[in-house]
FIZA-745468 format. One record per residue (C-alpha): residue number from 0; residue in one letter; x, y, z. Coordinates in pm, whole numbers, plus 50000, padded with zeros to 5 digits. Layout:
+-----+-----+-------+-------+-------+
:   n : res :     X :     Y :     Z :
+-----+-----+-------+-------+-------+
: NUM :   a :     X :     Y :     Z :
...
+-----+-----+-------+-------+-------+
END
This chain:
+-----+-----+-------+-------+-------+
:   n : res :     X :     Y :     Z :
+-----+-----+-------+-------+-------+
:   0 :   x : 53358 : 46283 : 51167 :
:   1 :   x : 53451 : 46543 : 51444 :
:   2 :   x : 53390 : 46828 : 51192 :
:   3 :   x : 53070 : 46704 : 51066 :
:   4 :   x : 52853 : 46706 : 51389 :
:   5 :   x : 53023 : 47051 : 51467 :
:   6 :   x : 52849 : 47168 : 51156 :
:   7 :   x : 52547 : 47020 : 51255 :
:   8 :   x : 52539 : 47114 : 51570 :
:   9 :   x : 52635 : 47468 : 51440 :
:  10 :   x : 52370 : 47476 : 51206 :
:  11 :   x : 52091 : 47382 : 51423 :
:  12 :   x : 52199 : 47632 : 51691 :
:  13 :   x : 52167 : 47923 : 51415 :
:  14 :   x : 51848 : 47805 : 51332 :
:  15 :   x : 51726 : 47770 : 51687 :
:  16 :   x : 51879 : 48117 : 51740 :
:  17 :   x : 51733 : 48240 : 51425 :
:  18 :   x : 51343 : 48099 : 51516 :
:  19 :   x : 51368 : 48256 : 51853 :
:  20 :   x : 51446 : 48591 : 51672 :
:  21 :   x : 51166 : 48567 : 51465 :
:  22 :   x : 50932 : 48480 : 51746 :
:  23 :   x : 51055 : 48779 : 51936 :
:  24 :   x : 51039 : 49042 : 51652 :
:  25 :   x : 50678 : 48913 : 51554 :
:  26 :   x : 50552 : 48961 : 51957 :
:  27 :   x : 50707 : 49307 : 51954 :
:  28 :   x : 50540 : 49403 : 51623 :
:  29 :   x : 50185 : 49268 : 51655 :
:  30 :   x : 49969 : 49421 : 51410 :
:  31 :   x : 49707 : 49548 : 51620 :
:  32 :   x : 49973 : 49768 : 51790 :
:  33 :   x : 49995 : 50018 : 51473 :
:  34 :   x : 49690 : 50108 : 51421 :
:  35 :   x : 49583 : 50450 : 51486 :
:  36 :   x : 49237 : 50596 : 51624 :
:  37 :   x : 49049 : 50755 : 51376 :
:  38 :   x : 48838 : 51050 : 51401 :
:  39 :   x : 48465 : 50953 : 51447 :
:  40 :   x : 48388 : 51275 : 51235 :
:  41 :   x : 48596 : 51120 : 50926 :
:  42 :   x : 48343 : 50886 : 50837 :
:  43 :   x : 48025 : 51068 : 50981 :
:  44 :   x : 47672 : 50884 : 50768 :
:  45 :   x : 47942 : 50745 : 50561 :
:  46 :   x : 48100 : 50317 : 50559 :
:  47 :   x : 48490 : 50391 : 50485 :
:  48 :   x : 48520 : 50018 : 50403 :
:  49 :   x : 48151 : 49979 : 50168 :
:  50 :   x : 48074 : 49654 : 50368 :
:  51 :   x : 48231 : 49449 : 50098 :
:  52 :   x : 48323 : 49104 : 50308 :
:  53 :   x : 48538 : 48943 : 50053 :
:  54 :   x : 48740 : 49251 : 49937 :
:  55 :   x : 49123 : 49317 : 50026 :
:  56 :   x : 49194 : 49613 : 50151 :
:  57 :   x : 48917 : 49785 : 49979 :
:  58 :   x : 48807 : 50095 : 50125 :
:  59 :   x : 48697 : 50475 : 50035 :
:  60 :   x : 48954 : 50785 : 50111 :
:  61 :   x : 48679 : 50992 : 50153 :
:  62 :   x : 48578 : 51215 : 50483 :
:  63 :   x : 48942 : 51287 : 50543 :
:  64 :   x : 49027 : 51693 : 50654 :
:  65 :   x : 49168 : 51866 : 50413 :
:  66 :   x : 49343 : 52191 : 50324 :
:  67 :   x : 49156 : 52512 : 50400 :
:  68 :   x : 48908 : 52341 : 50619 :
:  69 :   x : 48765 : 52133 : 50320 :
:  70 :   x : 48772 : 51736 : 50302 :
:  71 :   x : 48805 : 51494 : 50102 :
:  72 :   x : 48476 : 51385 : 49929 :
:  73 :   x : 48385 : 51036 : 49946 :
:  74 :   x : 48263 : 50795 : 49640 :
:  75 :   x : 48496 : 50954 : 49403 :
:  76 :   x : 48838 : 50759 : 49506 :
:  77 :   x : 48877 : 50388 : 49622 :
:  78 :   x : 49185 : 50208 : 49686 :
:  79 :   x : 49202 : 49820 : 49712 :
:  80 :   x : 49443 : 49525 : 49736 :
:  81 :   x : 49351 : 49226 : 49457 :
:  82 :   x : 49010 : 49251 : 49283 :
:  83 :   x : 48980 : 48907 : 49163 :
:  84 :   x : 48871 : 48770 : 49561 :
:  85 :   x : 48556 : 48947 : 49530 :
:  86 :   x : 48226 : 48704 : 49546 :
:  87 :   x : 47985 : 48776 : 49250 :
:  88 :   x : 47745 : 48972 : 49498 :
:  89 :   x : 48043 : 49157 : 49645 :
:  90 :   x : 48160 : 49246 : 49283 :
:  91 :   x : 47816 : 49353 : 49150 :
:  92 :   x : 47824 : 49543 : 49505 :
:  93 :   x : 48152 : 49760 : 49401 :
:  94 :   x : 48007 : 49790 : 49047 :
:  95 :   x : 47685 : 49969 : 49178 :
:  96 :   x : 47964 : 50229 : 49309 :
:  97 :   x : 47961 : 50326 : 48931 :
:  98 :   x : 48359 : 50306 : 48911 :
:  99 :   x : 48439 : 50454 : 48621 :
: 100 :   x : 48821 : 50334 : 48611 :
: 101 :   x : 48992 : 50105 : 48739 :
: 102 :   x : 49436 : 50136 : 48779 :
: 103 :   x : 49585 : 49827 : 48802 :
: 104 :   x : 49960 : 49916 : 48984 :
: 105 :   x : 50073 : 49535 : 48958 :
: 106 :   x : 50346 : 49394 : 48788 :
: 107 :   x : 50324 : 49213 : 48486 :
: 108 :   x : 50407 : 48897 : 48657 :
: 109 :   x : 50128 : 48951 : 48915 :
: 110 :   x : 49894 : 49016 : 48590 :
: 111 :   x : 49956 : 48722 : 48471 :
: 112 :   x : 49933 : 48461 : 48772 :
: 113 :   x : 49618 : 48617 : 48869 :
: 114 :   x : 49390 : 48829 : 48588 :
: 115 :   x : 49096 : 49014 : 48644 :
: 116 :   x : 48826 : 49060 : 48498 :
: 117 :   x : 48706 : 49397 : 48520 :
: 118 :   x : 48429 : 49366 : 48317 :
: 119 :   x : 48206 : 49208 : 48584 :
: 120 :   x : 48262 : 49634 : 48781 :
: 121 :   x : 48188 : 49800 : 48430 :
: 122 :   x : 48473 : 50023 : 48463 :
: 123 :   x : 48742 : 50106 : 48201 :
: 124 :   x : 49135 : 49916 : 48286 :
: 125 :   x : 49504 : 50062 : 48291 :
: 126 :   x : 49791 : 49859 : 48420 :
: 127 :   x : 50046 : 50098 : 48548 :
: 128 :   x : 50256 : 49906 : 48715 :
: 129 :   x : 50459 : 50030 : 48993 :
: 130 :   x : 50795 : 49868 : 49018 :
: 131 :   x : 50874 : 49821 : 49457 :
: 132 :   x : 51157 : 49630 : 49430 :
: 133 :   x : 51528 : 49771 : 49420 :
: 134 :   x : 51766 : 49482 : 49543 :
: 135 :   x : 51600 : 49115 : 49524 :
: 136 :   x : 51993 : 48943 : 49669 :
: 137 :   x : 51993 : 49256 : 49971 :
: 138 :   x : 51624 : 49142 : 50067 :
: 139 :   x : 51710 : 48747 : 50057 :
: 140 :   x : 52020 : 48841 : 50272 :
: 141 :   x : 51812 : 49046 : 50510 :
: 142 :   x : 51571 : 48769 : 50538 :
: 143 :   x : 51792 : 48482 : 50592 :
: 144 :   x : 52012 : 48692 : 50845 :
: 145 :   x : 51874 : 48968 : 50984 :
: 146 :   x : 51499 : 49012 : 50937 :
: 147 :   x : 51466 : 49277 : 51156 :
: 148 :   x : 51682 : 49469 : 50917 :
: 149 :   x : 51368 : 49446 : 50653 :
: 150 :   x : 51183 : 49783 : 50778 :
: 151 :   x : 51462 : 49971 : 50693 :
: 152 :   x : 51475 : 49804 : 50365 :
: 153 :   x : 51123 : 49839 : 50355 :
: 154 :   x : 51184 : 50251 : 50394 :
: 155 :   x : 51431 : 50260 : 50155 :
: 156 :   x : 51144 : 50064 : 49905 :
: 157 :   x : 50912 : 50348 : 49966 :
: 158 :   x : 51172 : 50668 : 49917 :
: 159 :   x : 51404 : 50554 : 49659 :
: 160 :   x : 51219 : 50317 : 49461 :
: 161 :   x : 50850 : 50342 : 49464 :
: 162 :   x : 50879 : 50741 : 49451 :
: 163 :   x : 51185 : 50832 : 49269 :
: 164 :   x : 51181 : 50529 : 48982 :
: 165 :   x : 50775 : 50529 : 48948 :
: 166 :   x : 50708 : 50893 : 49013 :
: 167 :   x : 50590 : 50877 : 48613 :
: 168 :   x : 50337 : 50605 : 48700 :
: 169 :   x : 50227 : 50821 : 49016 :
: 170 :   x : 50173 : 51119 : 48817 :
: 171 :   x : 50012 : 50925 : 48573 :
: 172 :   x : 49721 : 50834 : 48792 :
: 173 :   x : 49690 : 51126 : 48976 :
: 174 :   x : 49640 : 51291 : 48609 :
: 175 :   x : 49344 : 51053 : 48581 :
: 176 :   x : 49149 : 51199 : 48850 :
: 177 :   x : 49150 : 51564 : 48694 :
: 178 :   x : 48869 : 51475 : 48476 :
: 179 :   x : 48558 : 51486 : 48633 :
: 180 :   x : 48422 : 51218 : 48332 :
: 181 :   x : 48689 : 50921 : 48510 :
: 182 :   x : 48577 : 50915 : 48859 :
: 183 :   x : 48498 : 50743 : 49051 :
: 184 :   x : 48879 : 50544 : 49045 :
: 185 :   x : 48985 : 50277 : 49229 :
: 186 :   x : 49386 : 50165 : 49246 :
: 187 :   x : 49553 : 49890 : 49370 :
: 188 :   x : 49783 : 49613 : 49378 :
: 189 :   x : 49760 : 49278 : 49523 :
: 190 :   x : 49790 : 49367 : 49930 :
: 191 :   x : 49684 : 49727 : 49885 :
: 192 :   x : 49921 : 49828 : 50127 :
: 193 :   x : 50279 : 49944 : 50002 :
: 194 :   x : 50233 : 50076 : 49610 :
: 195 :   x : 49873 : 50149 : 49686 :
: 196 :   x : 49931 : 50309 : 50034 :
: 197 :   x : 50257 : 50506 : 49859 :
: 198 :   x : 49994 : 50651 : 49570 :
: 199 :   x : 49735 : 50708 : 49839 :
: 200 :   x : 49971 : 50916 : 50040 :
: 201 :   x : 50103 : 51117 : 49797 :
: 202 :   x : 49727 : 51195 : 49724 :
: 203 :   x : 49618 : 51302 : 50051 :
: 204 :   x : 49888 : 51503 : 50077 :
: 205 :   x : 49840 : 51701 : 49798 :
: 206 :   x : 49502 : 51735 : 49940 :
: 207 :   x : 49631 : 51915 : 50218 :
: 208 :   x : 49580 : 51600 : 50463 :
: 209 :   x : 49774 : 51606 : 50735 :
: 210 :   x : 50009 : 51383 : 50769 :
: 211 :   x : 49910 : 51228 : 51091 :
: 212 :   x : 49569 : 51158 : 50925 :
: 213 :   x : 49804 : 50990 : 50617 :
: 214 :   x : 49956 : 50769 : 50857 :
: 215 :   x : 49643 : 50684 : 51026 :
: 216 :   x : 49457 : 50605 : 50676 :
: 217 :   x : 49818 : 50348 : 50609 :
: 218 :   x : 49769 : 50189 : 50937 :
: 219 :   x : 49472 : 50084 : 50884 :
: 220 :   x : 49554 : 49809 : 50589 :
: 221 :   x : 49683 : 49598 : 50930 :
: 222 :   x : 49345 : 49467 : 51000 :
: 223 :   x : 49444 : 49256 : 50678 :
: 224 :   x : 49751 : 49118 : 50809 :
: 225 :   x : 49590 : 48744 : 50777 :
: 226 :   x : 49506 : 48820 : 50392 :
: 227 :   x : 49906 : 48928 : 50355 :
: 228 :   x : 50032 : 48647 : 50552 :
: 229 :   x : 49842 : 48429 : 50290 :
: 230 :   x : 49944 : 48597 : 49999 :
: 231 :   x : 50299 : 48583 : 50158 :
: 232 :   x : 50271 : 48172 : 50246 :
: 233 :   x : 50230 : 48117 : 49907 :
: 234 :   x : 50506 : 48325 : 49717 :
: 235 :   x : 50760 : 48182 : 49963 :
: 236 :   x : 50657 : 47806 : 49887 :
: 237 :   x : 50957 : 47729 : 49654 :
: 238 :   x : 51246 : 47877 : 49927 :
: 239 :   x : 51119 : 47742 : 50195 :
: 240 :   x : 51450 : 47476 : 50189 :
: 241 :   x : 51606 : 47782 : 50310 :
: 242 :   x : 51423 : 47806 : 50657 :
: 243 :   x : 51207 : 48079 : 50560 :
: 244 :   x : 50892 : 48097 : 50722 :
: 245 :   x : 50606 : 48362 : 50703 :
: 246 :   x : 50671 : 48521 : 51027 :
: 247 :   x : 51027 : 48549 : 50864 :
: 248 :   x : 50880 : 48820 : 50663 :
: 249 :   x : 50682 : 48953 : 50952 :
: 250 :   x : 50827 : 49348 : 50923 :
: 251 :   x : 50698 : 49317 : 50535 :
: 252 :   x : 50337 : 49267 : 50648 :
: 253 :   x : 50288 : 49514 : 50878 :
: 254 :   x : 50159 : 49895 : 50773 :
: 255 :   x : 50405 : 50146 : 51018 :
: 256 :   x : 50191 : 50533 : 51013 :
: 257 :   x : 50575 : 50673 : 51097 :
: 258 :   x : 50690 : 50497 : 50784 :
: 259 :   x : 50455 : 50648 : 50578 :
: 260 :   x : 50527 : 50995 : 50748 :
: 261 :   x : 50920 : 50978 : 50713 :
: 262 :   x : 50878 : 50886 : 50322 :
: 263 :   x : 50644 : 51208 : 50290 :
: 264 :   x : 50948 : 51429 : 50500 :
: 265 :   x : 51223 : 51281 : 50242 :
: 266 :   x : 50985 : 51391 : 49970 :
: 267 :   x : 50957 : 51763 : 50135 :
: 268 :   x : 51327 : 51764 : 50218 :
: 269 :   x : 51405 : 51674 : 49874 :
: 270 :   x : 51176 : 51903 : 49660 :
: 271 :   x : 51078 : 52136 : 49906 :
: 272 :   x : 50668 : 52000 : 49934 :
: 273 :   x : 50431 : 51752 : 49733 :
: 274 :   x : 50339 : 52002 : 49471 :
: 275 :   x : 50686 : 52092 : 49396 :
: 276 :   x : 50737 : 51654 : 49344 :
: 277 :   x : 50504 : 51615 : 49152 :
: 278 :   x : 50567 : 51920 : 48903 :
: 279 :   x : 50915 : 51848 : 48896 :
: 280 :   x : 50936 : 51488 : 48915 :
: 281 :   x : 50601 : 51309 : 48829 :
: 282 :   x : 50488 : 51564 : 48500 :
: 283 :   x : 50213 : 51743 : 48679 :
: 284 :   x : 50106 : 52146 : 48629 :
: 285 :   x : 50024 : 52334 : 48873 :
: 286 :   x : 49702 : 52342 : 48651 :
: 287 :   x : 49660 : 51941 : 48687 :
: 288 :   x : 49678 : 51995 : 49083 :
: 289 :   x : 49411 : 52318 : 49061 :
: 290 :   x : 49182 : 52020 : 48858 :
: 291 :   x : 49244 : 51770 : 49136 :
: 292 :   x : 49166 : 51962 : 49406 :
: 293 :   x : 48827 : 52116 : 49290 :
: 294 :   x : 48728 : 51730 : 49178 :
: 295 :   x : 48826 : 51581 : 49500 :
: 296 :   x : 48796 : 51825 : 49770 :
: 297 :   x : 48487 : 52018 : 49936 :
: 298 :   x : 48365 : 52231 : 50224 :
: 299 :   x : 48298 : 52057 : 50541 :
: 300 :   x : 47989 : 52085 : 50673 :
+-----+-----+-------+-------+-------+
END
């Protein structure tokens, strides 16, 4: 009997240890302490997020500075988290954008639990999924254990995974935007934050953003942390026995700028700059990123 209310009493010091962890790691990374100030002149005359209440993540990555003193031009490029939140004004509002396609970087899974319908935005649909996930047993371990250990697994996602394994898929919608006849675009996944924010990057990039500006454009998919929290609450609903809680996840949520920077370093370490990735790795020409830069850049006034 001895041995039994040891284990107990074991087992509810770990988890009183564990929820005290938690609690700390979620006060120390509060959403509101990554985002970045942005540049009044980036969105001069211009609404970065269209005014769209009921939209995830959904914003323009438009105004940003660019190579050679250019910017980015607005209304041709959108990124977005889910599609199929949108209120029938807010949809007929996105749809009066006059998308022309729409990329759909979800899993099949994800397609399936929750189909849109993209006919209500008049836009033409690919699903190119992006696969994010390299070792389902080392996340449940981190999460159980160690949660703080998640951004680093979270790093690893974005380098090794969503770049090197899906660098087709990337090159694949990039490819999309060098004809003039398919934008405006608008990708995304269900949060609009990791596989969108990873194509996004890579974008501005090879735009000639800097990368500070990058990071700053990532950051700002934290003023959705409620919407991912949500999204999160309900995919964790049949572990829960385990003691996993939301907050559990917290790292996962939250959109780190230096993240996004280090994963556009390891790309520049690695093949030398963005063009060189995506002509060696994703299937670009150098012709494809000529066609991408006269369709989505222009001189700043």
């Amino acid at each position: 009997m001895q041995w039994i209310l040891a284990v107990i009493a074991a087992v509810a010091g770990f988890a009183l240890y564990y929820r005290w962890r938690v609690q700390r790691m979620v006060k120390r990374m509060s959403p509101e302490s990554y985002l970045r100030p942005l540049d009044p002149s980036w969105s001069v005359g211009q609404q970065r997020d269209l005014g769209i209440a009921s939209g995830v993540n959904l914003r323009d990555i438009g105004g940003y500075p660019a190579a050679d003193g250019r910017r980015v031009r607005w209304g041709k490029v959108y990124r977005s988290g889910t599609l199929n939140e949108l209120t029938p004004a807010d949809a007929a509002s996105l749809a009066g954008r006059g998308i022309t396609l729409i990329c759909d970087l979800r899993s099949n899974e994800e397609v399936t639990d929750s189909p849109e319908d993209v006919t209500r935005f008049g836009a033409a649909y690919k699903h190119l999924p992006i696969n994010a996930d390299r070792d389902s047993i080392r996340r449940l371990r981190a999460m159980i254990v160690r949660p703080e250990s998640l951004s680093d697994l979270m790093r690893e996602s974005y380098r090794d995974v969503m770049l090197e394994r899906n660098a087709s898929v990337i090159g694949g919608i990039l490819r999309e935007m060098t004809d003039p006849a398919a934008l405006p675009i608008l990708f995304h996944c269900t949060a609009g934050k990791d596989r969108t924010g990873v194509v996004a990057a890579v974008l501005l990039a090879v735009l000639g953003v800097p990368d500070e500006v990058i990071a700053a454009d990532y950051a700002l998919s934290n003023r959705f942390y409620h919407r991912f929290r949500d999204y999160v609450g309900g995919a964790i609903q049949k572990v829960r026995w385990m003691g996993l809680t939301v907050d559990s996840l917290h790292p996962l949520l939250i959109a780190d700028g230096d993240m996004m920077r280090e994963m556009l370093a390891s790309v520049r370490a690695k093949y030398g700059s963005i063009d060189q990735y995506l002509t060696q790795k994703a299937g670009l020409t150098d012709e494809d990123l000529r066609r991408l830069r006269q369709n989505l850049l222009e001189t700043a006034n």
